[in-house]
VOBAKOL-640307 format. One record per residue (C-alpha): residue in three letters; x, y, z; chain. Coordinates in steps of 0.5 Angstrom, whole numbers. Example, Ala and Ser with C-alpha at 12.3 -4.5 7.8 and 13.67 -1.06 7.14 Angstrom:
+------+-------+-------+-------+-------+
: rest :    c1 :    c2 :    c3 : kette :
+------+-------+-------+-------+-------+
:  ALA :    25 :    -9 :    16 :     A :
:  SER :    27 :    -2 :    14 :     A :
+------+-------+-------+-------+-------+
//
This chain:
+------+-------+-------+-------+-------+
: rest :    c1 :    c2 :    c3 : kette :
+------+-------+-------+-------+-------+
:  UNK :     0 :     0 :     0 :     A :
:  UNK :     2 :     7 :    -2 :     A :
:  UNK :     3 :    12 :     4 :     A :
:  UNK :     0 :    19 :     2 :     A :
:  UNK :     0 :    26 :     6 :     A :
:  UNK :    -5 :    29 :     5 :     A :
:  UNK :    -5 :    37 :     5 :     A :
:  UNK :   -10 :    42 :     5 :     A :
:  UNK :    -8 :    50 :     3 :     A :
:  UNK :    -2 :    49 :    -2 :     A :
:  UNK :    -3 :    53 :    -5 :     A :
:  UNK :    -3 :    59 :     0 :     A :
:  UNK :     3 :    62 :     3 :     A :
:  UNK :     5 :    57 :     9 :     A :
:  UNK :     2 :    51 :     4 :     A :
:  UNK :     6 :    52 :    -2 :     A :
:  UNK :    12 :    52 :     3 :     A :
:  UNK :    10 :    45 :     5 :     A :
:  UNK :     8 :    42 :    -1 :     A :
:  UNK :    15 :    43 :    -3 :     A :
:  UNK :    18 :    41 :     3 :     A :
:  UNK :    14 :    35 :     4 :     A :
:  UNK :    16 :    33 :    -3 :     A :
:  UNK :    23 :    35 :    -3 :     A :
:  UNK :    23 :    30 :     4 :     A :
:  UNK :    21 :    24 :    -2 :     A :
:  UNK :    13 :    24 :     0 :     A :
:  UNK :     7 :    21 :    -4 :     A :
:  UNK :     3 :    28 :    -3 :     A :
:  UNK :    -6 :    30 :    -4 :     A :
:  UNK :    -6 :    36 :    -5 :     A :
:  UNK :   -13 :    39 :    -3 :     A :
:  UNK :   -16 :    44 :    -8 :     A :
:  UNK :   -22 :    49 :    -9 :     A :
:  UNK :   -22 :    49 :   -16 :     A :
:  UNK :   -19 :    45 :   -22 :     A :
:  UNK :   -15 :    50 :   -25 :     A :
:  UNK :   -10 :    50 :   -19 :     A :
:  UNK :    -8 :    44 :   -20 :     A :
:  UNK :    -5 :    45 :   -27 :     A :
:  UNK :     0 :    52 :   -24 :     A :
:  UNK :     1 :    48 :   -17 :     A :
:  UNK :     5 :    42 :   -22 :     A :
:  UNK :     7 :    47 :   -26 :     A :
:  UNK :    10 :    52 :   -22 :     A :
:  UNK :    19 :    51 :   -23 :     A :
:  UNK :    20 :    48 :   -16 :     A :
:  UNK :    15 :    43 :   -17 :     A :
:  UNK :    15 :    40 :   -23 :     A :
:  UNK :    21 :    35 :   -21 :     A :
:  UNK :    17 :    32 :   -16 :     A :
:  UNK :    10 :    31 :   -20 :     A :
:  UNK :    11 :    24 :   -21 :     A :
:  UNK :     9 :    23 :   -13 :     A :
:  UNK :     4 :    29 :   -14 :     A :
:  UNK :    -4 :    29 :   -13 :     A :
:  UNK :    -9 :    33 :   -13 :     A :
:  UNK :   -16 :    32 :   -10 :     A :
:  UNK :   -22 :    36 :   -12 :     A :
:  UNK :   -26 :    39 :    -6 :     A :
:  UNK :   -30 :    46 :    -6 :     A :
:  UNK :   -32 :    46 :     1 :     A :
:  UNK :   -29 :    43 :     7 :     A :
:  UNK :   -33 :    45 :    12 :     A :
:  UNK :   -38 :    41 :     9 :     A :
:  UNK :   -39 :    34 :    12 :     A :
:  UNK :   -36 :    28 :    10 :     A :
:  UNK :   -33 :    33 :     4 :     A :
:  UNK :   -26 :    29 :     6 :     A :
:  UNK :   -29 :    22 :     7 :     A :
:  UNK :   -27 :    20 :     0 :     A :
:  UNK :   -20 :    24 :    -1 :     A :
:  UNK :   -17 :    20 :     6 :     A :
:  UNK :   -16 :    13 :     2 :     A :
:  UNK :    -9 :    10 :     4 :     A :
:  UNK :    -8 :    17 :     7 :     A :
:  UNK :    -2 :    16 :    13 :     A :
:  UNK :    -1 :    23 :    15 :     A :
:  UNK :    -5 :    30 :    15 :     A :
:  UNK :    -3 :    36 :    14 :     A :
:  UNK :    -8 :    41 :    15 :     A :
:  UNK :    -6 :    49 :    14 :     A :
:  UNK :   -12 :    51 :    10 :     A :
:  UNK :   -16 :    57 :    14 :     A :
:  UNK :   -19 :    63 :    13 :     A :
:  UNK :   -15 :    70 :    13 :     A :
:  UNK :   -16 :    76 :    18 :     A :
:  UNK :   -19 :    80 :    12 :     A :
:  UNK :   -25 :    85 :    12 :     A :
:  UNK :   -32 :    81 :    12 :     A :
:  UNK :   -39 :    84 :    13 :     A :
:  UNK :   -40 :    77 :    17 :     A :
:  UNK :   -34 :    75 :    21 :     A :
:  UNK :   -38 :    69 :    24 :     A :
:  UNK :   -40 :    66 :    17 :     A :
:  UNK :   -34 :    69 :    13 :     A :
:  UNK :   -27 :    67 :    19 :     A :
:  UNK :   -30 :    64 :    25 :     A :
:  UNK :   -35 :    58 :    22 :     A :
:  UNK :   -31 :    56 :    16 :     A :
:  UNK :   -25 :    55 :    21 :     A :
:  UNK :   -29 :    51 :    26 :     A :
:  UNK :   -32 :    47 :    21 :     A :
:  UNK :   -27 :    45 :    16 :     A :
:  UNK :   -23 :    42 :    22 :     A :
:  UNK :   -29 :    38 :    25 :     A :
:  UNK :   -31 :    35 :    18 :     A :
:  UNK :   -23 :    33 :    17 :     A :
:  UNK :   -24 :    30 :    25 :     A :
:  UNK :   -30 :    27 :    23 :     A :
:  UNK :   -27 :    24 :    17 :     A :
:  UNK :   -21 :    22 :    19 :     A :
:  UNK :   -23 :    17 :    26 :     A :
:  UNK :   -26 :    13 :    20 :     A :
:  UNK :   -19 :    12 :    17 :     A :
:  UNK :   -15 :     6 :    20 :     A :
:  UNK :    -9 :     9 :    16 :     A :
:  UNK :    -8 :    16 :    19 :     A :
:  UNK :    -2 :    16 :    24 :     A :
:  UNK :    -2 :    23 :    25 :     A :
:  UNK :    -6 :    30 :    24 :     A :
:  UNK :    -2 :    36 :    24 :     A :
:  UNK :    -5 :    42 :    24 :     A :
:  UNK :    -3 :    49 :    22 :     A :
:  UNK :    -5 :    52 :    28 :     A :
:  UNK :    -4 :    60 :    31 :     A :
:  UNK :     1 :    63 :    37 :     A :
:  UNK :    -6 :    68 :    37 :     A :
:  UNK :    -9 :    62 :    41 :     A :
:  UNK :    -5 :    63 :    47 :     A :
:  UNK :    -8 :    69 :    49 :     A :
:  UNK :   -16 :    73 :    50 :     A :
:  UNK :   -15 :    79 :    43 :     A :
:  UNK :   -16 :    82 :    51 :     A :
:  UNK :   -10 :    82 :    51 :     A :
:  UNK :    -8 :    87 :    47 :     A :
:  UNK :   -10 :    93 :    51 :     A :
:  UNK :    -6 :    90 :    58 :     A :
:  UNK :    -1 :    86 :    56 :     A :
:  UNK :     2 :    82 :    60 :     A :
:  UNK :    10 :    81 :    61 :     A :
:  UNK :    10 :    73 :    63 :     A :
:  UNK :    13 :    68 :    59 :     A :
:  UNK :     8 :    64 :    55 :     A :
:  UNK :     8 :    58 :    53 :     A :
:  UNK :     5 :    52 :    48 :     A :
:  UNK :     1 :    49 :    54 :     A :
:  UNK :    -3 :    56 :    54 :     A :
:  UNK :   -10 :    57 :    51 :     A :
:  UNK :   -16 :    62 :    50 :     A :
:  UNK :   -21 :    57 :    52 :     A :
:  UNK :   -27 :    63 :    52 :     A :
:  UNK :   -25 :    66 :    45 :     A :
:  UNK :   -31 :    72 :    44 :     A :
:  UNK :   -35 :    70 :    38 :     A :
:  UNK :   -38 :    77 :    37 :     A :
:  UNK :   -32 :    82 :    34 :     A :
:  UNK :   -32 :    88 :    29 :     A :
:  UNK :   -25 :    86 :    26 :     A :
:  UNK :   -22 :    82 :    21 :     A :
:  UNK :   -16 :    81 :    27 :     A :
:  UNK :   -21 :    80 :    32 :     A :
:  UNK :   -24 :    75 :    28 :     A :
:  UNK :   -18 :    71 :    27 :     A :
:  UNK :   -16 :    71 :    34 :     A :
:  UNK :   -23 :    68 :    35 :     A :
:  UNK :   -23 :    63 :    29 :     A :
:  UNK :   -17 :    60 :    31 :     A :
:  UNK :   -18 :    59 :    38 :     A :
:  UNK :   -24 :    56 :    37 :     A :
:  UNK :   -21 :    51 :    33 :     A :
:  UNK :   -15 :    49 :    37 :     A :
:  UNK :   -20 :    48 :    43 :     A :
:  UNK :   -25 :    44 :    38 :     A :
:  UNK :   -18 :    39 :    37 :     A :
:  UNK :   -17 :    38 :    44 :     A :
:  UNK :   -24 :    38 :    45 :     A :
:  UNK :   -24 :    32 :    40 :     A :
:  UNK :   -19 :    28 :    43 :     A :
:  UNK :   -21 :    29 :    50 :     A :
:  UNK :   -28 :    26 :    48 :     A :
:  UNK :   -27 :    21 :    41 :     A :
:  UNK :   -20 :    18 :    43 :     A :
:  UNK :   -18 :    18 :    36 :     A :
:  UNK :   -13 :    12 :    33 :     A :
:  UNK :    -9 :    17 :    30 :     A :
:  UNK :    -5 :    23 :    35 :     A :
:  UNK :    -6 :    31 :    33 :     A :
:  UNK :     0 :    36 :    33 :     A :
:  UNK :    -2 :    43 :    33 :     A :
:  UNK :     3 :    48 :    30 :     A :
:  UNK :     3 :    55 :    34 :     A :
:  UNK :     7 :    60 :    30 :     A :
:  UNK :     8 :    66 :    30 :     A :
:  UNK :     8 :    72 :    25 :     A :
:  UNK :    10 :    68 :    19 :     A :
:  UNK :    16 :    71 :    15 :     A :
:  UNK :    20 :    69 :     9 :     A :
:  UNK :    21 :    69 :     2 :     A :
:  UNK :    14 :    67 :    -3 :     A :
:  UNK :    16 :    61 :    -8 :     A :
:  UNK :    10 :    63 :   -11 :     A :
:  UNK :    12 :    70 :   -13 :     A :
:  UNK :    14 :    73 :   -20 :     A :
:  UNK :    14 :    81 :   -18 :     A :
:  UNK :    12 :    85 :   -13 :     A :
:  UNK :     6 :    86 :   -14 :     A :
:  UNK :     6 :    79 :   -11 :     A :
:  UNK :     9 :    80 :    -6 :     A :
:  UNK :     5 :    85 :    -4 :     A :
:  UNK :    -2 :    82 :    -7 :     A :
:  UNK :    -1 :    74 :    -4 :     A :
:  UNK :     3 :    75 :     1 :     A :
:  UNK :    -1 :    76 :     8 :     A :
:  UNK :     1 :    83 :    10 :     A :
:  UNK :     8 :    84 :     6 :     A :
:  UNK :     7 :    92 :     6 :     A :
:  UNK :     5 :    93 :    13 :     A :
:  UNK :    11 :    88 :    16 :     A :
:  UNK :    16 :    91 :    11 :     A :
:  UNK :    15 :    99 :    14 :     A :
:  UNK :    21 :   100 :    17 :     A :
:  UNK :    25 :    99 :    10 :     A :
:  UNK :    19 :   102 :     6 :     A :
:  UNK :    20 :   108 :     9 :     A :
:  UNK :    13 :   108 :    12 :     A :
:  UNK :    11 :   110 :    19 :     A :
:  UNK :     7 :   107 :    22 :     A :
:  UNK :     3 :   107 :    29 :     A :
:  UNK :     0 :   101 :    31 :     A :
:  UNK :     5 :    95 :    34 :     A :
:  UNK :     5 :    88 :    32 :     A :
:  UNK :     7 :    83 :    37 :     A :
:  UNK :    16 :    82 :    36 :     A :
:  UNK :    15 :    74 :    35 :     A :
:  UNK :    16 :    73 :    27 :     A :
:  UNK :    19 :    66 :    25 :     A :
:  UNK :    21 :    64 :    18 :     A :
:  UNK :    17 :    60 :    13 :     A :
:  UNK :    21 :    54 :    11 :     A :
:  UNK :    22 :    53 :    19 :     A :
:  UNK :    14 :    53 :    20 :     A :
:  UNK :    14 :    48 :    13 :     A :
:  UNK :    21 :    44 :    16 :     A :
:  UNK :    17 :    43 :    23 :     A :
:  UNK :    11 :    41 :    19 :     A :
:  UNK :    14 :    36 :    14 :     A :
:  UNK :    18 :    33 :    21 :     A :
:  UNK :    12 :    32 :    25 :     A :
:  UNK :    10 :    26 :    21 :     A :
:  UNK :    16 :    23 :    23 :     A :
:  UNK :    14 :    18 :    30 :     A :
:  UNK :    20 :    20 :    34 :     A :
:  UNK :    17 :    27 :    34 :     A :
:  UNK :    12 :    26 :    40 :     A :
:  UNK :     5 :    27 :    38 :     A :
:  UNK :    -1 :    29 :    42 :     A :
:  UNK :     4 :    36 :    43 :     A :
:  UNK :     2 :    43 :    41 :     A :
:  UNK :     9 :    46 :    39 :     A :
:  UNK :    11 :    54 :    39 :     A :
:  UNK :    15 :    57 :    34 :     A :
:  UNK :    18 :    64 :    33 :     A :
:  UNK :    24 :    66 :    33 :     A :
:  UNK :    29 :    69 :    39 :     A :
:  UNK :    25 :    66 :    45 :     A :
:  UNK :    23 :    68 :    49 :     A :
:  UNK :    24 :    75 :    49 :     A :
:  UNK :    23 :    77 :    42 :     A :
:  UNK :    25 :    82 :    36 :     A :
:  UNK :    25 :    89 :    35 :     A :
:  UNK :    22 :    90 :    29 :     A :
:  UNK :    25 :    97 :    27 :     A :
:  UNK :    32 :    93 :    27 :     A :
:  UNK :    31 :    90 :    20 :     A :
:  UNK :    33 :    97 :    18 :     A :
:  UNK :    40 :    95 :    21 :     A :
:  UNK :    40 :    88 :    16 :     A :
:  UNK :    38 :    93 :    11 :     A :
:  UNK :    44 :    97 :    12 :     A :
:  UNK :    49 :    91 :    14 :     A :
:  UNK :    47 :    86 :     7 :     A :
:  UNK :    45 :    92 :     2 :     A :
:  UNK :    48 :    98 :     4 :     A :
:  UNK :    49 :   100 :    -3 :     A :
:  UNK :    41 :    99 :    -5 :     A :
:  UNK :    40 :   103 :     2 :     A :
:  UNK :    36 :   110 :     1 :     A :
:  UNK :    34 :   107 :    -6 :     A :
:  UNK :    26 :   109 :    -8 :     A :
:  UNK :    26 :   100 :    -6 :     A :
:  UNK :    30 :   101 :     0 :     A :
:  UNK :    29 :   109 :     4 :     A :
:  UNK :    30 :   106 :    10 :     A :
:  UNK :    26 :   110 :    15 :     A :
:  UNK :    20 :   108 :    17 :     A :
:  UNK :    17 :   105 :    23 :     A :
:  UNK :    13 :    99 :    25 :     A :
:  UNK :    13 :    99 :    33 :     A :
:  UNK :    13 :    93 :    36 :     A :
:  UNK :     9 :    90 :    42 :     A :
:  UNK :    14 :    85 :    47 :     A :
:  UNK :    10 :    78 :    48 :     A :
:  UNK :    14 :    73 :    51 :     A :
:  UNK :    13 :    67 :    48 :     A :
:  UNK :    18 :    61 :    49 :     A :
:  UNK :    20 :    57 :    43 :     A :
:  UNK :    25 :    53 :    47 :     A :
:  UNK :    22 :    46 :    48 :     A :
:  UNK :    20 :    45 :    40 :     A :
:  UNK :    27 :    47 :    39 :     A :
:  UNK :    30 :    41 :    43 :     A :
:  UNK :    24 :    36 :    41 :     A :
:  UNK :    26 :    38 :    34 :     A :
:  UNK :    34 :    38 :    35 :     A :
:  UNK :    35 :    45 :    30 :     A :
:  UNK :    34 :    53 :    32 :     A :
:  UNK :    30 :    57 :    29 :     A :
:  UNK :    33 :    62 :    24 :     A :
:  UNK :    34 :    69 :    27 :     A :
:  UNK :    31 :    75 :    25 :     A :
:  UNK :    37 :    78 :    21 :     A :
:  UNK :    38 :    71 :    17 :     A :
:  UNK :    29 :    71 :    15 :     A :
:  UNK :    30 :    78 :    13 :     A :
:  UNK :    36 :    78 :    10 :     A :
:  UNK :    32 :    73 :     6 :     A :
:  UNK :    26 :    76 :     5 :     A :
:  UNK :    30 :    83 :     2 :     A :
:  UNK :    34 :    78 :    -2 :     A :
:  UNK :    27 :    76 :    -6 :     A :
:  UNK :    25 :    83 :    -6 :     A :
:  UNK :    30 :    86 :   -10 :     A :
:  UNK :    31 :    81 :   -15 :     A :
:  UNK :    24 :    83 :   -17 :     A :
:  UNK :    26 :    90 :   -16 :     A :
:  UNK :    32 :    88 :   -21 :     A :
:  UNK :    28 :    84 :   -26 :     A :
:  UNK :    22 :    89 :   -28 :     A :
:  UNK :    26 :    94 :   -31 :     A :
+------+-------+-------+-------+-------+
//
């Protein structure tokens, strides 16, 4: 029997990664798609078409729905669940963010416990269900970590981020809920990461960046020039770690029923304003350039949050902040260089 991994979202930012990853380390993988016409750009994209011999696709419109895996699960070994709602602008949170995140992951439970194949369900969860979005307005300066849980997420909210927080908390609490109650066969790891950073294997310009790539502009305000004046919590983690970490969970020497954290230069964190120091160390002849002026500020909000344990469990740290970056500018320039 072939074993296969199935992964939901590869065609997303973290998805892709994953796919690619997952492939690289010799896996068989489904790929779970809304439409058709994804699977044709996924199997062509350059980085995977060396891997499309162990590629599949599978069609599913929505996966909130009932048994809608039930028939994509056949010889499935291992899960990797990253498909999720984004923190965008709804008129409904509830029916646009909160529900689908909540039923995408209790129709894949339910689907799954009636799979004897499925080993282990890995789910891309968020660093945000740690913590009440209440939070914000009074952080506190204690250490958290991955056994932390926002066990009462409230469902009325009036943003987009508010709206995550909750989605994401209520579907990590399903998780555990289900685990607690079925006793499935299979064990569950959840994945907490922090803000997610790296180069996307998926752009060709930059206005890919800026249009795919979730809150590219905001996170680069400080190199872009811009000033900003709301914060954002100091726990990034790059992009092929959360994807290396994912792809390394399937293996039965990773303990399972865990959740993992994962940002980088725990437990203090970064300073996001210290990307312009990267700037000016690796690209100092692009610095004060219409790409590069430097300048602007994206104030940063101190969330302590300890990554150490998964660092040990896994045997590797995660890439500092200067390296994700230096990455992540590295991309960006090139795009800058090929369109003109």
């Amino acid at each position: 029997m072939q074993e296969i991994v199935l992964i939901t979202g590869a065609t997303g930012f973290i998805g892709f990664k994953t796919l690619l990853l997952a492939l690289e380390a010799g896996h068989t993988v489904r790929a779970v798609i809304r439409k058709p016409e994804q699977a044709q750009k996924l199997k062509t994209h350059v980085k995977i078409v060396p891997h499309t011999d162990r590629l599949e696709f599978a069609v599913v419109p929505d996966l909130t729905k009932d048994g809608a895996l039930d028939h994509v699960l056949v010889d499935v070994m291992a899960i990797l669940h990253i498909a999720s709602p984004l923190d965008r602008a709804a008129d409904d949170y509830e029916r646009n963010i909160i529900s689908p995140a909540v039923g995408m992951i209790t129709s894949l439970l339910n689907s799954a416990i009636k799979v004897p194949t499925i080993k282990r369900l890995i789910i891309t969860s968020s660093m945000t269900t740690l913590i009440p979005f209440e939070w914000f307005a009074k952080p506190e300066g204690r250490i958290y970590t991955a056994k932390d849980r926002n066990l009462n997420p409230r469902r009325s909210v009036s943003l987009p981020m508010e709206a995550y927080w909750t989605s994401k908390a209520l579907a990590r609490n399903a998780v555990h809920d289900f685990v607690e109650t079925r006793k499935p066969h299979f064990e569950t790891i959840q994945m907490l990461p922090g803000v997610v950073m790296g180069s996307d294997d998926r752009a060709s310009s930059t206005a890919d960046l800026r249009n795919h790539t979730n809150q590219w502009a905001l996170r680069l305000s400080p190199i872009l020039g811009e000033k900003r004046t709301d914060s954002m919590v100091g726990v990034p983690v790059d992009l092929t770690d959360v994807a290396r970490a994912q792809v390394e969970a399937i293996n039965p020497s990773i303990p399972g029923n865990v959740d993992y954290t994962l940002c980088a230069e725990s437990p203090e964190g970064i300073v996001w304003d210290s990307m312009n120091e990267v700037a000016k160390k690796y690209f100092p002849d692009r610095v004060g350039s219409e790409e590069m002026p430097l300048g602007g500020t994206l104030p940063t909000m101190t969330w302590r949050v300890d990554a150490r344990e998964t660092e040990q469990v896994f045997g590797w740290k995660f890439s500092t902040f200067e390296e994700m970056m230096k990455g992540v500018f590295e991309q960006y320039l090139e795009l800058v260089d090929a369109e003109r």
